[in-house]
Each structure stands twice: as C-alpha cells, then as structure tokens.
TORTI-179673 format. One record per residue (C-alpha): residue number from 1; z, x, y; residue in one letter. Coordinates in pm, whole numbers, plus 32768, in hexadecimal, padded with zeros to 4 digits. Each point is the difference from the previous one (the first is absolute). Example, Ala and Ser with C-alpha at 12.3 -4.5 7.8 and 13.67 -1.06 7.14 Angstrom:
<pts>
PT  pos     Z     X     Y  code
PT    1  830C  84CE  7E3E     a
PT    2  7FBE  8089  8158     s
</pts>
This chain:
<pts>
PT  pos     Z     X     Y  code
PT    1  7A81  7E2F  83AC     x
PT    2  80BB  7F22  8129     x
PT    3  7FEF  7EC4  7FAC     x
PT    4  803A  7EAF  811D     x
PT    5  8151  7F82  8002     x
PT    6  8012  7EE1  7EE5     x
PT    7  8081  7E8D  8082     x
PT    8  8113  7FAC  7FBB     x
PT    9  806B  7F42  7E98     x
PT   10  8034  7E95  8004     x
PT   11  8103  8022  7F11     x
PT   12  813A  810D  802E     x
PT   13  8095  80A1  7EC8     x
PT   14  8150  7F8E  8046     x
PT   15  7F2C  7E95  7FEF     x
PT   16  7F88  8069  7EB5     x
PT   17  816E  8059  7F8E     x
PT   18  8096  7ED7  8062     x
PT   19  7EF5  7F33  7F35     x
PT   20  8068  80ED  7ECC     x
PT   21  8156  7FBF  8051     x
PT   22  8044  8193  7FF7     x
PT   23  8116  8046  80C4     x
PT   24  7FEC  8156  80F0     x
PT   25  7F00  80B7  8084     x
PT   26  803F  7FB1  8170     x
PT   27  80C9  8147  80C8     x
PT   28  8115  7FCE  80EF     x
PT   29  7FC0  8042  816D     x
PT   30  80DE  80F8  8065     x
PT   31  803D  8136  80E8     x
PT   32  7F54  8159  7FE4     x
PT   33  8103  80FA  7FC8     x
PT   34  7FDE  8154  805D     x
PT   35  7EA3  7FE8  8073     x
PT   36  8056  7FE0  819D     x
PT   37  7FDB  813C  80D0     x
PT   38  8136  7FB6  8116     x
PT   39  7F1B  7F55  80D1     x
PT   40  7FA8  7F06  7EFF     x
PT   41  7E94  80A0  7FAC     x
PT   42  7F41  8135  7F98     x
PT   43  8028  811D  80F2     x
PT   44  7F00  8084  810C     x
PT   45  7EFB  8072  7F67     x
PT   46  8050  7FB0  7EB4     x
PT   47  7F8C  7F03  7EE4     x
PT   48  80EC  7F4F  7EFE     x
PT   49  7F75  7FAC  7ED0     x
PT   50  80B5  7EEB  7F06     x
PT   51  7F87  8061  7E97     x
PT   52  8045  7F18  7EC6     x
PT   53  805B  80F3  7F30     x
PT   54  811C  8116  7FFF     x
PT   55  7F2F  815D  8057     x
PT   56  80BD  80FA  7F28     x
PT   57  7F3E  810B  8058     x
PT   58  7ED4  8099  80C6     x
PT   59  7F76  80BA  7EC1     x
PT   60  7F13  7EF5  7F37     x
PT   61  8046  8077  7E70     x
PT   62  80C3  7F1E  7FA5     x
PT   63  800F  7F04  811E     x
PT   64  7EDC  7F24  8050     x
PT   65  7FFF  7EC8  809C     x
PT   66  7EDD  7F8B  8123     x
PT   67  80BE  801A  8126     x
PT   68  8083  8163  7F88     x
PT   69  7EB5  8068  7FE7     x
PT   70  7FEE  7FD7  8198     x
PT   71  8140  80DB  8044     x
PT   72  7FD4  8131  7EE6     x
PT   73  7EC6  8049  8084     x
PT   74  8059  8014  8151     x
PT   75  80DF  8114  7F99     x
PT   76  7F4C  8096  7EB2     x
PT   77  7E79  8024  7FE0     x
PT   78  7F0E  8023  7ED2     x
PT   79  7EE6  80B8  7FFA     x
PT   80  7F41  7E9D  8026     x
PT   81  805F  7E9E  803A     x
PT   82  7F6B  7EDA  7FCD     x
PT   83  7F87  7F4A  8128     x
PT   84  7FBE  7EAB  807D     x
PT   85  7EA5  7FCB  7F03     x
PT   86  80DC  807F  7EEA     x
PT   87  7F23  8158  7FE5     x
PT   88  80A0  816D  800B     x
PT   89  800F  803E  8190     x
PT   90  8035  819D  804F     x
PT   91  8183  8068  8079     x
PT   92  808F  814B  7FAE     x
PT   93  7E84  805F  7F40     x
PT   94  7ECD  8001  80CB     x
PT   95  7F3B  8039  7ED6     x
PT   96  805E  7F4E  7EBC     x
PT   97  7ED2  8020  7F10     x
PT   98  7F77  7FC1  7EAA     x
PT   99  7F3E  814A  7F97     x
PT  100  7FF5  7FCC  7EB5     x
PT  101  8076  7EFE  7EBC     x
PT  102  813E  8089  7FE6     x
PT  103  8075  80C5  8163     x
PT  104  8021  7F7B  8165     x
PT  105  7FD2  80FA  80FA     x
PT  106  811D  7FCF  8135     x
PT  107  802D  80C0  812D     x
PT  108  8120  7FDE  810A     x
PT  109  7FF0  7FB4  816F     x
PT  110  8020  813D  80B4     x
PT  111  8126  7FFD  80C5     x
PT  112  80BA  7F07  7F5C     x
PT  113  81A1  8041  7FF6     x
PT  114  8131  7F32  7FB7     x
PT  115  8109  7F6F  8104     x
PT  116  80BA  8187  7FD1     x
PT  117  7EC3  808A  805D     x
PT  118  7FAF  808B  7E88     x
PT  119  7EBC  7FFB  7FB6     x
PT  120  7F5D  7F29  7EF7     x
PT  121  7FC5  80CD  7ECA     x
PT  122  7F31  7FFD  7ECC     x
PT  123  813C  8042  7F14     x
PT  124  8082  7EB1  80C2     x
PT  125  7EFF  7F32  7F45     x
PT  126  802A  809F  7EBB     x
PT  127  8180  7FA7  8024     x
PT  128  7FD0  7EB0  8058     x
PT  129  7F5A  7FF7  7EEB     x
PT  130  8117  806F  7EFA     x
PT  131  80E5  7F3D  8099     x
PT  132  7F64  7EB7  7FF4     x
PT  133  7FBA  8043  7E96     x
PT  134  8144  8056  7FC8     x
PT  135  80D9  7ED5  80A0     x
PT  136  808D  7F51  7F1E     x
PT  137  7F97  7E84  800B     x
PT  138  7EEF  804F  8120     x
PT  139  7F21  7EDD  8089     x
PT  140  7F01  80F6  8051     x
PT  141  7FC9  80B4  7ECD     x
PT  142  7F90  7EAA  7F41     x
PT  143  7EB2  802C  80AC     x
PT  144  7FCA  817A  7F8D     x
PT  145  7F59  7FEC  7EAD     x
PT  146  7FFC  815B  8029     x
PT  147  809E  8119  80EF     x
PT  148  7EFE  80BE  8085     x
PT  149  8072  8194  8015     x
PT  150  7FCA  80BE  8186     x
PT  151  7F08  812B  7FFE     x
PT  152  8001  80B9  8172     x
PT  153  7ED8  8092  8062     x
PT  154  8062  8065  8184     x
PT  155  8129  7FB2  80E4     x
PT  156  7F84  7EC9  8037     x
PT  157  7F02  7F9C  7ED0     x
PT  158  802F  7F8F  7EAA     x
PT  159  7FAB  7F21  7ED0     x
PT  160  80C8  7EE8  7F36     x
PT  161  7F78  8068  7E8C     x
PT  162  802B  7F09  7F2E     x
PT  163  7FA5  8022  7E40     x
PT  164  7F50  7E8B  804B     x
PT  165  7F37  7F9A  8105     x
PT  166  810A  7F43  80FB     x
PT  167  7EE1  7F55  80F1     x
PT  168  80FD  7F2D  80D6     x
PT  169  8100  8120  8026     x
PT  170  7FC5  7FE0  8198     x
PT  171  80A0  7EC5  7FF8     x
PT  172  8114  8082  7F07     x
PT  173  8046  8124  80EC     x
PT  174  8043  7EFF  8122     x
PT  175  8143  7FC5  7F5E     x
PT  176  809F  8160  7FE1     x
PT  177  80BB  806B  8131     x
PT  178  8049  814D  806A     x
PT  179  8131  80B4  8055     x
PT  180  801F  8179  7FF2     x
PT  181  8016  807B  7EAA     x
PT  182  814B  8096  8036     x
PT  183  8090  7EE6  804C     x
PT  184  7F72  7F18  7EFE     x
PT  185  809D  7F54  7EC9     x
PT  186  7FA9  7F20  7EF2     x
PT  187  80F1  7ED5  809B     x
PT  188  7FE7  7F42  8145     x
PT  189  8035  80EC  810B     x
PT  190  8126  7F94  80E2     x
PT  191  7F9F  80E9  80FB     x
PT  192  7EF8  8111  8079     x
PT  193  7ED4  8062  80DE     x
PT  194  7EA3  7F3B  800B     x
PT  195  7ECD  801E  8085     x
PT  196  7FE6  7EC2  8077     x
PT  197  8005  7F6A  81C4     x
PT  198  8177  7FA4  7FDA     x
PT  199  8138  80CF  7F79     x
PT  200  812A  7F57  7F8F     x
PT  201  812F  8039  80D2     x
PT  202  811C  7F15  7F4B     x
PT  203  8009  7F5B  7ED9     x
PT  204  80D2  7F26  7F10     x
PT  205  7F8E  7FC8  7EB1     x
PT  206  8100  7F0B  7FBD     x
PT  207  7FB1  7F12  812B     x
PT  208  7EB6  803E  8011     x
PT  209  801F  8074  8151     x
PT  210  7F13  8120  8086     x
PT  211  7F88  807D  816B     x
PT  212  7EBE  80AE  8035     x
PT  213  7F91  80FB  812F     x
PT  214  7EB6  803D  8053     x
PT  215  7FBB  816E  7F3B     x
PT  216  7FBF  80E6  813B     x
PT  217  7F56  8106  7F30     x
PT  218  7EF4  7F0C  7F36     x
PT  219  7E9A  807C  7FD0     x
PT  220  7F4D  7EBF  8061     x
PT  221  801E  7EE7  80E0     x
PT  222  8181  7FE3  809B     x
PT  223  80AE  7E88  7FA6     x
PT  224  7FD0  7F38  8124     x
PT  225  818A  7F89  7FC7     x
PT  226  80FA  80E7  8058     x
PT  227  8101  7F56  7F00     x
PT  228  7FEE  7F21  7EAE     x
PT  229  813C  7F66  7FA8     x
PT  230  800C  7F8E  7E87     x
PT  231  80E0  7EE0  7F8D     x
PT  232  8030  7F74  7EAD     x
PT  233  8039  7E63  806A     x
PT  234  8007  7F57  7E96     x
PT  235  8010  7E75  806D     x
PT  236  7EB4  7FAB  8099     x
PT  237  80B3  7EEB  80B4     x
PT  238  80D6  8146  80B1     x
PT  239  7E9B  80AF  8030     x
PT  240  7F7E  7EC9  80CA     x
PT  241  8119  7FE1  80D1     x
PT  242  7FFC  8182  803F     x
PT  243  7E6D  7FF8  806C     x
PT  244  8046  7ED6  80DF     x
PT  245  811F  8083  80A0     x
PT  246  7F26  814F  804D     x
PT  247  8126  80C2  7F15     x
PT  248  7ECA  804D  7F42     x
PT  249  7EB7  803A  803F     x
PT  250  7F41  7FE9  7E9F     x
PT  251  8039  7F32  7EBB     x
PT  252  7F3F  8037  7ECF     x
PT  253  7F9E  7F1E  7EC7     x
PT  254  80A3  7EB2  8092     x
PT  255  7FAB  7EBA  7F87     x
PT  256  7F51  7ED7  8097     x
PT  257  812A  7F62  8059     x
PT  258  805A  8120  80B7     x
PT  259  7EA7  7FF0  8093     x
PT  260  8043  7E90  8058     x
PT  261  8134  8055  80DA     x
PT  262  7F56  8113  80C5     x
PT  263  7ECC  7F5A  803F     x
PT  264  7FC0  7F98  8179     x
PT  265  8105  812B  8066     x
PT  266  7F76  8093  8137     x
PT  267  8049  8134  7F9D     x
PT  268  7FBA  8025  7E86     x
PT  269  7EB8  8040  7F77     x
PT  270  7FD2  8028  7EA0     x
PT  271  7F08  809E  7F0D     x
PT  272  7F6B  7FA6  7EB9     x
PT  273  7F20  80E4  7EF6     x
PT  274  7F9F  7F9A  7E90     x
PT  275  80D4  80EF  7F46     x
PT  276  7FFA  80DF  7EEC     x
PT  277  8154  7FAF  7F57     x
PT  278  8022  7F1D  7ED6     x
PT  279  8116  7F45  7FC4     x
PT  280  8063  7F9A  7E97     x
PT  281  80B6  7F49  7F11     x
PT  282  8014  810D  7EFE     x
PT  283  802E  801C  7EA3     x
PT  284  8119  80EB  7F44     x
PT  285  7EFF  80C4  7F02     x
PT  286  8155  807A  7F6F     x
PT  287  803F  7EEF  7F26     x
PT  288  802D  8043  7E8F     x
PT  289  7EB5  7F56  7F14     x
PT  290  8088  7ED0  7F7C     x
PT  291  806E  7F7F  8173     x
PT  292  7F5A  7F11  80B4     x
PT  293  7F88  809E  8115     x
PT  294  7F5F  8119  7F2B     x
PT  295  7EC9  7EEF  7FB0     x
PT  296  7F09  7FCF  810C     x
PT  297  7FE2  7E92  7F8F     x
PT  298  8179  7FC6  8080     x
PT  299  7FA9  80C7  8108     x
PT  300  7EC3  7F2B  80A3     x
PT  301  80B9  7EB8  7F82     x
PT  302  8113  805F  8105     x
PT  303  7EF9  8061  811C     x
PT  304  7F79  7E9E  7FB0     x
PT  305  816A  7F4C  8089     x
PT  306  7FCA  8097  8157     x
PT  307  7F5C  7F44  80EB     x
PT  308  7F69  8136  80C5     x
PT  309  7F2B  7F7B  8113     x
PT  310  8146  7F0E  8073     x
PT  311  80C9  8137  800B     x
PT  312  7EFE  80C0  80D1     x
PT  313  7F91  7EA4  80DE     x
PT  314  8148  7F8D  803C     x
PT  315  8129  80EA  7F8F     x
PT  316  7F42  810C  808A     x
PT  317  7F71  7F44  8128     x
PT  318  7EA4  805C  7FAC     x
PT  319  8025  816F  8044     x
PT  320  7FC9  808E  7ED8     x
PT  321  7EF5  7FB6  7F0A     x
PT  322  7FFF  7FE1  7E63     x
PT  323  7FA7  816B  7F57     x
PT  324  7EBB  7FC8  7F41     x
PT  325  8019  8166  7F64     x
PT  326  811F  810D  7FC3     x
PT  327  7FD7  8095  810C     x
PT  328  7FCF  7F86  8190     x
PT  329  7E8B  7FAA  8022     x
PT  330  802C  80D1  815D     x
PT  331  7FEE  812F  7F2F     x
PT  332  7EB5  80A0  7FCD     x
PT  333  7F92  7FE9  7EB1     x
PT  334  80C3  7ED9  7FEF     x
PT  335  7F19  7EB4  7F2A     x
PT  336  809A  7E9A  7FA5     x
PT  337  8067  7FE5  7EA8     x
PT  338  807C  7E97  7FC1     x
PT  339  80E4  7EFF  80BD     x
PT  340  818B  7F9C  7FD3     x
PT  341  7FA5  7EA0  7F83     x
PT  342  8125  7EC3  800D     x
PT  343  7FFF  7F41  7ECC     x
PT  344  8191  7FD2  7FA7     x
PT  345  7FA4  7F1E  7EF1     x
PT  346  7F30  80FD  7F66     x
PT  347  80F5  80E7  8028     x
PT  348  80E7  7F33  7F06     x
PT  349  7F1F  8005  7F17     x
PT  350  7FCB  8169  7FE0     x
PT  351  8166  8033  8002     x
PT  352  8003  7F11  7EE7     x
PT  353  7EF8  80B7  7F4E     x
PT  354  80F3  8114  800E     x
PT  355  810F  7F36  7F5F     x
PT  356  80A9  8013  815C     x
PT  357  80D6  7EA7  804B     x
PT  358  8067  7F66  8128     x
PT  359  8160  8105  8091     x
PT  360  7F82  80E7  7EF3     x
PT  361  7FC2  80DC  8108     x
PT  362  80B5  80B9  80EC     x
PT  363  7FC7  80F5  80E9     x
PT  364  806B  80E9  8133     x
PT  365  7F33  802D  8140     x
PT  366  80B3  813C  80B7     x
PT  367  7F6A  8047  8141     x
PT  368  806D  80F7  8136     x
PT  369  8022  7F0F  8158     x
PT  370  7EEB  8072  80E7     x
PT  371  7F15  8050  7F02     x
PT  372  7F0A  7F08  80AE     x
PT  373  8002  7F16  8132     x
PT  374  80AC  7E97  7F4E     x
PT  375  8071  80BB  7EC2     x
PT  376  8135  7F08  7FA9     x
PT  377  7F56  7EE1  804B     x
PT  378  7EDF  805C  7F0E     x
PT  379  8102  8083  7EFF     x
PT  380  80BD  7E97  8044     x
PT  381  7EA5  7F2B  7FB8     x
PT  382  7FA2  80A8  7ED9     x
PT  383  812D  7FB9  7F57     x
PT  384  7FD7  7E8A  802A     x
PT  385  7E98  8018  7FA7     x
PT  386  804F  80B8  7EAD     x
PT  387  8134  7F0B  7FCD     x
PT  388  7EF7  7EFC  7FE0     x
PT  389  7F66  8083  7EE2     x
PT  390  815C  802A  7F4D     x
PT  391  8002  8151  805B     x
PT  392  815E  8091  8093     x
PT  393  800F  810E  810D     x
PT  394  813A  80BA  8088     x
PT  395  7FD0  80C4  8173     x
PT  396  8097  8125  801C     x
PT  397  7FBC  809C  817D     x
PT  398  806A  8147  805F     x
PT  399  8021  807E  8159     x
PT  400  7F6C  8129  8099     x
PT  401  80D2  8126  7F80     x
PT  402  8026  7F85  7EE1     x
PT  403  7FCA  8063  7E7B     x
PT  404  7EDD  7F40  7FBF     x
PT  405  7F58  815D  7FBD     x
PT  406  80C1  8027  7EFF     x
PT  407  7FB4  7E95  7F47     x
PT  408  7E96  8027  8046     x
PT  409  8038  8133  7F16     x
PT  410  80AA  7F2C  7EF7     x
PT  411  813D  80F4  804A     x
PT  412  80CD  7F0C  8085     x
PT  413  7FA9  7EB5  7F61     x
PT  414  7F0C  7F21  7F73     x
PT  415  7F24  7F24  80E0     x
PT  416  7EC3  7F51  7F81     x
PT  417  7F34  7FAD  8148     x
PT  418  8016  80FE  8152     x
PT  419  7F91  7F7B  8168     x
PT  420  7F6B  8138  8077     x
PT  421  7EE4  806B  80F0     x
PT  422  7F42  8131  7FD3     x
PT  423  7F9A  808E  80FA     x
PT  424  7EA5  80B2  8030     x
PT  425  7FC5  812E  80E1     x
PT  426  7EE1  809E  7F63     x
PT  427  7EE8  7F22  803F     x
PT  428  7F71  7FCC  7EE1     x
PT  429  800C  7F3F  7ECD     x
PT  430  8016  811B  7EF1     x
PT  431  80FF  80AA  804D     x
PT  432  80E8  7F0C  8050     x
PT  433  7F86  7F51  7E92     x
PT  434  8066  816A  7F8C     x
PT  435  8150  7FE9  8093     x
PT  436  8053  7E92  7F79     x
PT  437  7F7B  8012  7ED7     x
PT  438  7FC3  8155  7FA1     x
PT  439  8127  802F  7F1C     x
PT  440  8016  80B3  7EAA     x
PT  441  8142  803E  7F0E     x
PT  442  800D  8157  80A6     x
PT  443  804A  7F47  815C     x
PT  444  80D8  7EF8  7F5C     x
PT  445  80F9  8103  7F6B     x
PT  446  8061  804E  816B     x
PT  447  7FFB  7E97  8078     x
PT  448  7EC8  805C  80BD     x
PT  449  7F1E  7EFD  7FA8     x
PT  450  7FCC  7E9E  80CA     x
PT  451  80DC  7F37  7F5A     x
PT  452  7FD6  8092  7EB2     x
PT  453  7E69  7FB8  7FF3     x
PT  454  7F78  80B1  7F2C     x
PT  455  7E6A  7F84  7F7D     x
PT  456  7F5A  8100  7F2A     x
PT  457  7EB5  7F51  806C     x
PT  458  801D  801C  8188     x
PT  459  8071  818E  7FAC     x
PT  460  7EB7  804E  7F8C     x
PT  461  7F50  7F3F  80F3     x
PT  462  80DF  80BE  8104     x
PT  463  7F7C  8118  7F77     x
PT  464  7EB6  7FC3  800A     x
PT  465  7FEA  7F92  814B     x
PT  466  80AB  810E  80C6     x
PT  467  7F1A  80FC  7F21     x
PT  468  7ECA  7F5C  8090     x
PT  469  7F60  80AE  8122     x
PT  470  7EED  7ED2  802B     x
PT  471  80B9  7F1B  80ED     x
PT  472  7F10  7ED3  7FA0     x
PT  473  806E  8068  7E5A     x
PT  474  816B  8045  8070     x
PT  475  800B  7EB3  80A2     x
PT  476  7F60  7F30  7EDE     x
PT  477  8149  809E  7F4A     x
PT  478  80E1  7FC4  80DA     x
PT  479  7F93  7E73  8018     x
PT  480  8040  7FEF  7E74     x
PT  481  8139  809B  803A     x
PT  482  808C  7EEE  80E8     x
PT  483  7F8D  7EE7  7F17     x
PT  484  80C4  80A2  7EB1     x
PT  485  8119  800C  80D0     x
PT  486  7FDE  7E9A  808D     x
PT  487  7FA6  7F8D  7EBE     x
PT  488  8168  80A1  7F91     x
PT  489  807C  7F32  80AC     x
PT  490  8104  80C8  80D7     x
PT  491  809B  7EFD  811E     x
PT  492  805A  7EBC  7FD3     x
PT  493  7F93  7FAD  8179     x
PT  494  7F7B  812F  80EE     x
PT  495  7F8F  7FDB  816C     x
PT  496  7F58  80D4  812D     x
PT  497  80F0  7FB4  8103     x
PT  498  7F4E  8013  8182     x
PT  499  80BF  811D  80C4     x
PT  500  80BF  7F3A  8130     x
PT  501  808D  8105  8118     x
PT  502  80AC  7F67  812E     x
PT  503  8026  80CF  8141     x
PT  504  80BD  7FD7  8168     x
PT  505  7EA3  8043  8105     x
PT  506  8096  8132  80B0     x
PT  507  7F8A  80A1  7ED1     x
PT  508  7E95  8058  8004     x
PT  509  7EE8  8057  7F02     x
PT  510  80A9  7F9B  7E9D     x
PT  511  7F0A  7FEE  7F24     x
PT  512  804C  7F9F  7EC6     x
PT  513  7F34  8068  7EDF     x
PT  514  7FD1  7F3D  7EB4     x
PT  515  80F6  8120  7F43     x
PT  516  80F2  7F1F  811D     x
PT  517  8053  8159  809D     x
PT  518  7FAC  8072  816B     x
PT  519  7FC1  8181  80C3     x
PT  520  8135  7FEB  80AC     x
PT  521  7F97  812F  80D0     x
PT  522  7F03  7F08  8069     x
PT  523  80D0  7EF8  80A4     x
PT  524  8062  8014  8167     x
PT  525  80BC  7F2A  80DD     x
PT  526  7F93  7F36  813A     x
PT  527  804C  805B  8164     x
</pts>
C-alpha cells in the first residue's frame, strides 16, 4: 500500500486562493504551548506525538478519527484488527472462524490478561457487545446490520450466532474493544483497564493531553518505548514548529505545505500510504420535499460548479485524488462508479430547469477545523466556485470541542452542506457502505442515520448482500450498491485524501498503514 513520495505541486493552494481572491486559509506561525518537556523536548525514552484532533477518550464508541485509531489500540484490543492489506489479522483470538452461514467460531489466546492482570473473559466480549449497541450516537454500531449474540462453549471458545449470515463479521469485530465487563458502559469510557502494550497513566480530556507507560504485565510483545506522550496541537503551523524544534516527535494528516517546509530537514522523514478515508462535501438528507436540495437534479447541478481536479492538483497540492465511487477505491470491494465532472455552465442550466435564479440560492457549509489536512482553504474555494454560478454559501467552522455533533443531528441548527471525512477502519467496502448509507426511519428517529440518508433501494440491496455467503455473488451486490448510491447523488465533491505522517528520525519503525494509523508498540527509538 506505500506509495513514493509525490513531487511537489507547481502551484500552492494559497496560489490558488489568491487567484480566487478568497481571503484566509493561511495559519499564523506561532509558539507551541504546553507541548515542551523542561528541557525543551520529549523526555528519555519517551515519544511525543502532535495529533490534529482533540483525543477525548481512549474507548473508540463514539470517538473515531485516524490518528485515534493509533492511540486506543495501543491501550484497548479487539478480538481482530485490520492490518496493513486491509484483511482481519489475529490479536486477542487465535482462531476466528466461519463454521457455518450464520455462526463464527472464536477462541481466545491462552494467557491473555489486562494491564490489572485480569484475565480476558468470554462475558468481556458479550459486554462489549451490549454496550456498543447501546451508545447512544455510536460510530461503530453503523456498520452492524446486525448484533450477533455470544454462545460459550469452554473457558476460552465460543461462537458469534447471528439470525443472517454476517460473512465479513471478522472485520466488524476489529472494531470492538475490550475492557472487563464490570467495568464497561454504553458511553466513552473516561477511564479503565485494557489489554493492550501501553496503560494510561494521566490524562486530560479537556486538553487532550495523555501519557502512556509501557503495560508491564502484557501478554505479547513489550512496547519498545518506555513512554508516549499525547498532545492535542490544533494549528498545523504550531505542529511544524513543534516537530522541528524536536518538542515533538510525530505529526499526523499535515498538508503539502507542511510537507514543503520540512522537506530537506536532516532529521525529518516522512511517510505516505493511499488511505482509506473519504472526505466529503455532504448533503443534509433532512430537508423537507419541496426544498431544493431534496432533488438530485439540484443536487448534481451543484457538484457540476466545483472544479474538483483544481482543488485536488493545486488546493490540495496533488495529494489527494478525486473519489470515483462512494466509498475510497482502497477499500476492498471498492469499483468506480462515475466521475465529479466541471461544467458550471451546465450547472446553470439545471438550476434553471429547476426554476432556480441567479442568488436564489443560499446555503451553509458547517465544518469542524481539522477534519482534513487544508480544510478552510477548500471550504474558502468552494464558496467562490459556487458564487459563480449565482449560488450563495455562508461558512460556518467550528472548532474542536465544539457542538457540531449536535448540528450534524439537526438539534442545533440547520446546515445544508457538511465538510466531513469518514473515516474507514474496517477494510472493506460493505460495511463501511452499511455505515454511511445504511439508514432507515428506525435509525433516523434517534438521529442515527448519516446525515439523515435514508434509500429504500440501497436497504434491500444491503440486505441482500450481507445475506450472501458466495463472496463472488455478495460482491456483484455490493458493486450495484455503490452505483445507486453514487447515482443518488450524495456529495457535491468527495476525495481520497493520501495519508501524510511526518516524524523527527530518533524515532524508528513508523509504519503507517493506509487506515493512516501505526503499532505504536512497534516503534522504537535510535541509540
């Protein structure tokens, strides 16, 4: 999945901006606040890392963004995980088996315990299970079409039954992490044993702020580092400064003007995967009939006023690349449905077709900052591009923290377009099809569905496809699937961003994976 470090653009976004006469999008230079052990860098033996996003927990229910993905599951572990060729890779299982159309067959390690030295436990699992289902708003849950129900057979042996045949439920399992069931609660947990090479020894949700020790009592292979220091740095510019000052030793998700400045650092090396994660321009599916947006002809007219490949090639610096599908072509099962095509002029006449004048229209983009590498300046583009075509657009950016949650829901106000990136830790194209756009009226009641999308026709071909055993059959469904949805007409502009991780070269072995998370027990530091 690595993939050779791209040259670098011609043209910067900030080059792009100033043609569009967009104003922003550049960040001030400026210190890195709280980040500086007293001798100005990590201590001995330990590893900083400078994360994008706010980390408001090590549990993964609710919170899921790539570089969390790297952290929770050096604390947490699932049964499986998915690993580097996006496949089901053995952790807390050794044997994780399809015995017949509807039940998986699972047995533990032997010897496997938690940080307390607790053993790992059967009713663990089933927990887990109830928990995740219960959550309320869970990421994870999206991808279940159906909780499968915990039958022991010995101490260490059981089955996942299941009423339907569930034939990717090794790569759904990858995502439920275990914590003893006594301790275990459908929220976030804020606090708590894993099984996982590190235990957590301070932490401040509010900062973002964690430290990690190396978990004395793990089963498998000790963490080569001794300590992981987690820091929430939200300016990029502040995460730069940080990694070339040695204040911090890896940055995740940065953009290629980031990359610029660090290239030719002695020090810094960097690495780059194709990822998994889409990033969209997404539809609100909770508009009432008679609105606009509620007509996939206004819909595709709007997708036809971005200019998509000058936003990847020059806003984005050529590192990411159009979506041709709904989902990240990375994925298995993943097939190219259609193109984002730039025809502004035919996007006036559609709009016109629709009895839609020039400032007819107006809309609001809300996006969270962070949610991708170059997020404003995108957001800041757009809006001229859609101005062109008549077509008015308010931002409305919320920082990390924040209650875009609760807008997303359409509980704290309306919105018509969200800049949002999905991220994509199963592997595979179906279930992460399942958790997008796998949404009924039962789901919607609760605010549960992806944006309010809700296609009767994709349901039944959900259906269908997760109740096929024949991978070759199941596969031919799940194709169709992705072209109804594309043909739906979801995003106005969606792209596969390549995952960018910058590190100081004391630190050894990162290797990125395309889900743009790392082993962290893995990495080690030079002598």
């Amino acid at each position: 999945m690595r993939t050779a470090t791209p040259q670098t653009a011609q043209i910067s976004r900030r080059t792009l901006l100033k043609a569009l006469s967009v104003t922003g999008g550049a960040m001030a230079m400026g210190g890195l606040a709280g980040c500086a052990s007293p001798t100005g860098g990590p201590p001995p033996g330990s590893v900083t890392l400078g994360l994008n996003r706010s980390l408001v927990s090590l549990d993964n229910k609710l919170n899921q963004f790539d570089a969390a993905v790297t952290v929770q599951r050096a604390v947490r572990q699932g049964l499986t995980r998915i690993g580097a060729d996006l496949t089901p890779v053995p952790v807390l299982a050794d044997r994780f088996e399809l015995t017949a159309p509807t039940q998986w067959t699972v047995r533990l390690r032997e010897g496997i315990r938690y940080s307390d030295g607790s053993p790992v436990r059967i009713k663990d699992v089933s927990t887990a299970l109830t928990m995740y289902r219960q959550v309320s708003g869970s990421y994870i849950a999206g991808f279940f079409p159906e909780w499968p129900t915990v039958v022991p057979v010995d101490e260490r042996t059981f089955t996942l039954e299941t009423k339907r045949p569930l034939p990717v439920l090794d790569y759904l399992m990858a995502n439920i992490l275990l914590t003893p069931a006594s301790a275990n609660v459908p929220e976030e947990l804020q606090s708590g044993v894993g099984s996982g090479p590190y235990v957590v020894t301070a932490s401040n949700r509010g900062t973002g702020e964690y430290t990690l020790r190396r978990n004395n009592n793990y089963w498998g292979r000790p963490a080569r580092v001794k300590q992981v220091q987690v820091r929430f740095v939200p300016e990029e510019s502040n995460r730069v400064v940080g990694l070339r000052s040695g204040e911090i030793d890896i940055i995740d998700t940065i953009t290629p003007d980031s990359a610029d400045q660090l290239s030719g650092q002695p020090d810094v090396a960097f690495e780059r995967v194709r990822g998994t994660r889409i990033n969209q321009l997404f539809y609100n599916f909770r508009k009432p009939d008679g609105h606009p947006l509620s007509k996939a002809s206004v819909r595709q007219a709007l997708s036809l006023a971005v200019n998509g490949k000058r936003l990847a090639d020059e806003v984005l610096a050529g590192s990411a690349q159009p979506a041709v599908g709904p989902v990240a072509q990375t994925l298995n099962g993943a097939v190219p449905c259609g193109a984002y095509d730039y025809d502004p002029r035919r996007a006036k006449q559609m709009l016109e077709a629709e009895g839609i004048a020039d400032g007819d229209l107006r809309l609001t983009l809300i996006w969270e900052t962070g949610e991708f590498a170059g997020d404003t300046s995108v957001m800041e583009a757009v809006v001229q591009m859609l101005g062109d075509i008549g077509v008015r657009v308010r931002l409305r950016q919320f920082e990390p923290g924040g209650n875009i949650s609760e807008w997303r829901q359409g509980r704290a106000g309306d919105w018509d377009i969200l800049g949002n990136g999905y991220a994509s830790p199963v592997g595979a194209a179906l279930p992460i099809l399942q958790g997008m756009y796998g949404g009924t009226p039962e789901r919607e009641r609760t605010r549960d569905t992806y944006q309010g999308y809700i296609n009767r026709e994709v349901l039944t071909l959900l259906d269908k496809a997760y109740a096929e055993v024949d991978a070759e059959r199941r596969q031919k469904t799940t194709a169709r699937i992705q072209q109804v949805v594309w043909d739906s007409w979801p995003s106005m502009w969606a792209f596969v961003p390549n995952s960018v991780l910058a590190y100081r070269t004391r630190v050894a072995d990162v290797s990125l994976e395309a889900t743009n998370s790392y082993q962290l027990a893995r990495i080690g530091l030079e002598a």
